[in-house]
N, CA, C and O of each residue as an XYZ file, in Angstrom:
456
protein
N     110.951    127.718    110.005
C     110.440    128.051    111.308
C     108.916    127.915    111.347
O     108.350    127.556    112.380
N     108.272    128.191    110.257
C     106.774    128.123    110.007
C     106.259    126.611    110.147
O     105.324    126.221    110.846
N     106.929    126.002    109.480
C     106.441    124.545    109.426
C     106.732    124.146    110.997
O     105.786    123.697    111.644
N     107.772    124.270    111.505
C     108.098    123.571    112.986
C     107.385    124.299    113.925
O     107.623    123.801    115.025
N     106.682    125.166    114.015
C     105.821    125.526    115.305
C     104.420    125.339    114.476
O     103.557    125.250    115.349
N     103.732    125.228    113.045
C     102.698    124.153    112.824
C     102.832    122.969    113.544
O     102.122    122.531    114.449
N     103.944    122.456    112.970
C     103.975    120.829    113.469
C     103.900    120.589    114.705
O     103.429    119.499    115.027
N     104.340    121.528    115.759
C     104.413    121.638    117.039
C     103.175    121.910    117.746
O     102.897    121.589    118.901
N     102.522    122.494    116.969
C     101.145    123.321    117.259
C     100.234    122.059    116.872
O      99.301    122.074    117.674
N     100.135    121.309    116.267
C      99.585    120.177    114.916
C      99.439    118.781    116.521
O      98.459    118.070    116.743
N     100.979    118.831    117.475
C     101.213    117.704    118.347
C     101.033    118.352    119.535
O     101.503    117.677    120.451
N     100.435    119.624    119.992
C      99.730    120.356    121.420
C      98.359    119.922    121.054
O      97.659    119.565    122.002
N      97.664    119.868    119.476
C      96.385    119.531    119.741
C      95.839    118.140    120.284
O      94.721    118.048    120.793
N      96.536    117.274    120.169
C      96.734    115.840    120.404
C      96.839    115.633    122.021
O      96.568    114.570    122.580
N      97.358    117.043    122.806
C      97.731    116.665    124.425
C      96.704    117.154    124.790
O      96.062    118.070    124.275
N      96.398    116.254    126.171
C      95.030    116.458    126.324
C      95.092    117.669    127.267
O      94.022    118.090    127.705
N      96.602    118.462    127.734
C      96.196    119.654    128.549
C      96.183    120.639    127.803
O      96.580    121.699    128.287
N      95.705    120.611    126.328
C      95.641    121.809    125.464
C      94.021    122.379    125.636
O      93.154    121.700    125.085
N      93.641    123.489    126.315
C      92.817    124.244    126.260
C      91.725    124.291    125.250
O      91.884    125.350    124.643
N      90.641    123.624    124.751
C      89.844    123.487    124.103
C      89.817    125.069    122.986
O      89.884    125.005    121.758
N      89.727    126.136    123.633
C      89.897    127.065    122.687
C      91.099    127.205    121.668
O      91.027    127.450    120.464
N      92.536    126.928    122.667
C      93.417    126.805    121.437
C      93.116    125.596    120.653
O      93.174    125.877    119.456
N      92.908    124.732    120.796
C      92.676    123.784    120.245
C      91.567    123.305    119.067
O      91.345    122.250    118.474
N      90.946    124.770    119.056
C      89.678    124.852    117.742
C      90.376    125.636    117.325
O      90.807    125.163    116.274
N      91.057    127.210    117.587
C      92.056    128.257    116.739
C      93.056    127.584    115.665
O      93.378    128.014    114.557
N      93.614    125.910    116.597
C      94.565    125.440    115.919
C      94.489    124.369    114.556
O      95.414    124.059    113.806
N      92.927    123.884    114.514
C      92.685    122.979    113.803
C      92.084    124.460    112.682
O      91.939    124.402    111.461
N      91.893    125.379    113.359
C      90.481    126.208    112.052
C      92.283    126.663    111.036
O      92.368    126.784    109.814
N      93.438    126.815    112.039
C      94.292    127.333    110.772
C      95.088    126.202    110.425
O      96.176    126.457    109.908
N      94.766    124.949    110.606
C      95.808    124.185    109.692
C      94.604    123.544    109.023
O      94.916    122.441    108.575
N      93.612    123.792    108.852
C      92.453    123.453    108.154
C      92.418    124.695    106.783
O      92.318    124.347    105.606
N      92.478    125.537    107.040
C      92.476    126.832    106.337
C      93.777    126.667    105.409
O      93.602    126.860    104.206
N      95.007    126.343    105.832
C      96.248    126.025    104.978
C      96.238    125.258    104.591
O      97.177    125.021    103.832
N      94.924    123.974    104.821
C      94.972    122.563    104.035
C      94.230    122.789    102.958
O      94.461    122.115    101.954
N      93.254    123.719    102.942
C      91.954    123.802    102.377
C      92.241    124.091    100.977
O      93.455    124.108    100.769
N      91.501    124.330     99.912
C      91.762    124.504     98.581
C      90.979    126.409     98.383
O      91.171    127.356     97.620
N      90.124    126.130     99.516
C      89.009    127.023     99.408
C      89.863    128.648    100.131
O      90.543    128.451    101.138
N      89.823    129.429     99.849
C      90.672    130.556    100.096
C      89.785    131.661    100.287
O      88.834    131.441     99.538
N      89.607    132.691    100.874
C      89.338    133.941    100.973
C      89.605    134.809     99.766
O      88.743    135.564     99.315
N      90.798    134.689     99.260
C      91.296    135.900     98.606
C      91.617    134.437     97.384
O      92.437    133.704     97.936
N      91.257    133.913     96.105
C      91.624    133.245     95.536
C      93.565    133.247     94.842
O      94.182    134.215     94.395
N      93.980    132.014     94.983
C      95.175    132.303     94.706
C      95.605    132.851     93.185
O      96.776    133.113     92.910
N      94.535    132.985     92.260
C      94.665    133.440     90.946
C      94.694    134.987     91.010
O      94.485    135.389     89.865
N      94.822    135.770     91.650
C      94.708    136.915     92.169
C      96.193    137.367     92.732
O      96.690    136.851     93.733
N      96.887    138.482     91.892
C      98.743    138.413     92.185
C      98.628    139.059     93.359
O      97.945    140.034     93.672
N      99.296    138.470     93.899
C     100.119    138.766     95.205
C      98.763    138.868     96.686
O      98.856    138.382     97.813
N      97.838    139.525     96.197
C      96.858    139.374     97.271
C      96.608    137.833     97.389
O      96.648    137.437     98.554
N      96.355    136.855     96.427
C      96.258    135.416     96.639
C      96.903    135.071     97.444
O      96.290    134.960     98.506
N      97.881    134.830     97.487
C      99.267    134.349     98.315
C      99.264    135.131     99.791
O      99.722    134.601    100.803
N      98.679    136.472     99.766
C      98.994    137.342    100.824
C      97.920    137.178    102.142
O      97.979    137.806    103.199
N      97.068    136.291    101.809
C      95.966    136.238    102.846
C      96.553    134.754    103.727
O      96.357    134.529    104.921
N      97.409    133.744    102.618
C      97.481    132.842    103.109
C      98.648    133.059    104.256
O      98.669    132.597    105.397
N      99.542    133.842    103.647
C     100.914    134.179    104.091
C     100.404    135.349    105.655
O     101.339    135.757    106.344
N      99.222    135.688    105.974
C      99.060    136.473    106.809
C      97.630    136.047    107.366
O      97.218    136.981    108.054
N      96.770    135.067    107.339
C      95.870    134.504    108.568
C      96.288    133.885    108.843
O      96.531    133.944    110.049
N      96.859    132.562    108.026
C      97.810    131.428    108.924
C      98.576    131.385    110.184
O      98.317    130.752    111.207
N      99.391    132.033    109.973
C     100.857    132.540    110.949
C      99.869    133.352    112.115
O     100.396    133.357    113.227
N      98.573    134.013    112.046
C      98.369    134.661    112.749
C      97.444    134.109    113.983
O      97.295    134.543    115.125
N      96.861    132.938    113.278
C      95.657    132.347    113.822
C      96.329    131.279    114.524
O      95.848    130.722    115.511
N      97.517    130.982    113.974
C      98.470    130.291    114.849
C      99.137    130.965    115.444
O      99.623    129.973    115.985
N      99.636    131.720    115.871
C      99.908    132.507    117.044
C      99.421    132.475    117.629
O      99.818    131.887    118.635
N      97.765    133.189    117.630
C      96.526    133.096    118.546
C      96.560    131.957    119.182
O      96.463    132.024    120.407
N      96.729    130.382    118.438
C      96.246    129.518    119.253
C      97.373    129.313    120.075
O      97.016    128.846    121.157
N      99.126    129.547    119.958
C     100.287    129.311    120.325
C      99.841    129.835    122.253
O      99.890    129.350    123.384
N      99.547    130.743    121.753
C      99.100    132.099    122.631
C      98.556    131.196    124.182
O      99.076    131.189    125.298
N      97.311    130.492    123.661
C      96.127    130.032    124.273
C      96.800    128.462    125.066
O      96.284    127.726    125.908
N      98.235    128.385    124.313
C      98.653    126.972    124.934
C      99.437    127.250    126.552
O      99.959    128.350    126.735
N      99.472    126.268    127.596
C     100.212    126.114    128.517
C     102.050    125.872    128.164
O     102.647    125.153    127.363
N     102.409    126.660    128.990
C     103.998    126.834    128.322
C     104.422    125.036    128.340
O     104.850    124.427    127.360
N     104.192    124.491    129.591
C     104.789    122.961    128.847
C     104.104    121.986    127.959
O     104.514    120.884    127.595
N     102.901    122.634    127.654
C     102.087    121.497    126.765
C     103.116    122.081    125.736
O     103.708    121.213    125.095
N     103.556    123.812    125.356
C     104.153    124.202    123.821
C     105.836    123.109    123.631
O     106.266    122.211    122.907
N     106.224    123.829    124.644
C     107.532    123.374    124.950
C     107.803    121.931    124.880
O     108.934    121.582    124.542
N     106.750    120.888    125.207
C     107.005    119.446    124.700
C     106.564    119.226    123.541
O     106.913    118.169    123.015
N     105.711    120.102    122.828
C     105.226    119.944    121.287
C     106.435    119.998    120.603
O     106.931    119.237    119.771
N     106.926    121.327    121.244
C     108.169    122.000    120.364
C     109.384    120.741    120.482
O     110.173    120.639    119.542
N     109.451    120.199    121.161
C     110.288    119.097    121.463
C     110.042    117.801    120.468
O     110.962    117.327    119.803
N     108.900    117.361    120.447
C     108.729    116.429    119.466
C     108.824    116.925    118.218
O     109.099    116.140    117.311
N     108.669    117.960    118.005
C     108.591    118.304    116.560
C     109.995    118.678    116.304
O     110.400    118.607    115.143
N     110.626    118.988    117.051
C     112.500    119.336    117.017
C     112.449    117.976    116.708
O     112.559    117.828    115.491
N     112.296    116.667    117.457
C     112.764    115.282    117.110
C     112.355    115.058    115.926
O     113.326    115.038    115.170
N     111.463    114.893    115.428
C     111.150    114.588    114.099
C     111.382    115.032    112.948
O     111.078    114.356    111.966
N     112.016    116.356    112.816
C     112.584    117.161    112.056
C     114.216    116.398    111.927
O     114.960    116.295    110.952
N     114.387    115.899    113.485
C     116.035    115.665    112.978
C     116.341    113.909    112.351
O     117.392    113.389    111.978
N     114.668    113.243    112.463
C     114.690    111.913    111.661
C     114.270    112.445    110.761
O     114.906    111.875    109.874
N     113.421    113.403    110.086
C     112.989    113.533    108.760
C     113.646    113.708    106.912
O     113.143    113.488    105.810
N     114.809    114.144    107.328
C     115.811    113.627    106.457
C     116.136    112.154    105.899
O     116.182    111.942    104.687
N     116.300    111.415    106.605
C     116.470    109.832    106.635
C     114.742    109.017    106.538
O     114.619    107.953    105.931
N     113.732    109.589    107.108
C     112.709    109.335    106.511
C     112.010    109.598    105.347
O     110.886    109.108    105.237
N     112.505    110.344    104.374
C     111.794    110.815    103.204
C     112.525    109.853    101.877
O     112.132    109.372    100.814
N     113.603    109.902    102.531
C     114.296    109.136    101.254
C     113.738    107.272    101.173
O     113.672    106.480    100.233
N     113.461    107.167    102.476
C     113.053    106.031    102.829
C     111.473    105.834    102.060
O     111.198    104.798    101.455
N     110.840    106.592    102.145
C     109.722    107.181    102.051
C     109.003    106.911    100.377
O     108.010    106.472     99.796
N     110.463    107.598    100.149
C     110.330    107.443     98.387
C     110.747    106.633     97.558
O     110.417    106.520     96.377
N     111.939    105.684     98.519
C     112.135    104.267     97.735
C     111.011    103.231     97.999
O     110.891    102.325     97.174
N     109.992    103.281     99.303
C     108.801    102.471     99.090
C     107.678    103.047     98.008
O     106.788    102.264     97.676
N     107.684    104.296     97.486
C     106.962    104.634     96.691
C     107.051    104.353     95.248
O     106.105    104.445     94.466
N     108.661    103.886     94.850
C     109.185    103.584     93.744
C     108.897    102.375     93.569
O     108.342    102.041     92.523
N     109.311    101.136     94.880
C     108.787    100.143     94.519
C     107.650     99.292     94.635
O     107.355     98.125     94.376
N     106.990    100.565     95.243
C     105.093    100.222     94.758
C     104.671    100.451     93.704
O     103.713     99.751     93.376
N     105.121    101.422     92.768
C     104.930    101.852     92.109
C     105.537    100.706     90.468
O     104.998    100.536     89.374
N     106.561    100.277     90.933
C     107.189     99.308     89.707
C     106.643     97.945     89.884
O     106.652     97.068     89.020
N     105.934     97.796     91.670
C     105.049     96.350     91.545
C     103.733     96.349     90.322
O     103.294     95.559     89.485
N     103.440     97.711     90.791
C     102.088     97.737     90.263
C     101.887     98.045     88.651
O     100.958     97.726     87.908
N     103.076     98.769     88.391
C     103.271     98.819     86.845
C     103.241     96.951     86.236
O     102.579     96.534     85.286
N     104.086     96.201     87.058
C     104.700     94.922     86.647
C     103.595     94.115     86.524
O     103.587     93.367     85.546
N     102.521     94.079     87.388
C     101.426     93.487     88.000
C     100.493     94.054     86.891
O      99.847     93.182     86.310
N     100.245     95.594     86.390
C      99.201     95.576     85.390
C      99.995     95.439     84.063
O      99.089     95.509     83.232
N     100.915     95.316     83.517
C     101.548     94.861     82.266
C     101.416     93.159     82.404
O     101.115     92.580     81.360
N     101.574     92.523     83.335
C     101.460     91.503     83.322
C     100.144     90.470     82.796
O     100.219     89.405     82.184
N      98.725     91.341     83.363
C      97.510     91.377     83.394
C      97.452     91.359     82.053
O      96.736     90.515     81.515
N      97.941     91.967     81.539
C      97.531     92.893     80.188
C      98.245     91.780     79.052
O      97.859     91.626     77.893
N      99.308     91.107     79.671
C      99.976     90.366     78.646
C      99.439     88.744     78.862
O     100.096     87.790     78.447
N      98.347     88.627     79.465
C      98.437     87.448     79.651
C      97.262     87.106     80.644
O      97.095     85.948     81.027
């Protein structure tokens, strides 16, 4: 549920009838969950984890808050769609990663042999 109203929240910032204020609330907390840099360091038991697990969700709310019900409601819509291709895209996803990955092995052994 967390990830699908990010992602939803992630595709209201993108519409242009999203309210400039939600729209800085929403980048400062998926910036903050991207970030490495933490408040409460994650080497620290349970408080590490506990700042992330409780500004995130909150600061996204705030910005949820600040959105127009159909800018949310069509976010929430695309992000329902993409959730129900995302299964069939990952696997896809990871067989181009395999065989980039065996070009480029093939390509520097090759180099190397010759």
């Amino acid at each position: 549920m967390f990830w699908r109203d990010a992602l939803a929240l992630l595709f209201a910032v993108g519409d242009r009838r999203t309210p400039a204020r939600a729209r800085w609330l929403a980048l400062l907390a998926l910036a903050y969950a991207l970030s490495p840099v933490d408040l409460l360091p994650d080497a620290v038991p349970v408080l590490g984890l506990g700042d992330d697990l409780l500004i995130v969700p909150t600061v996204l709310a705030l910005a949820a808050r600040g959105l127009p019900a159909p800018v949310l409601a069509d976010a929430r819509a695309r992000s329902a769609g993409l959730q129900r291709r995302l299964p069939w895209v990952l696997p896809l996803l990871g067989g181009v990663l395999l065989v980039g990955v065996g070009l480029l092995t093939w390509g520097v052994l090759r180099a190397l042999a010759g």
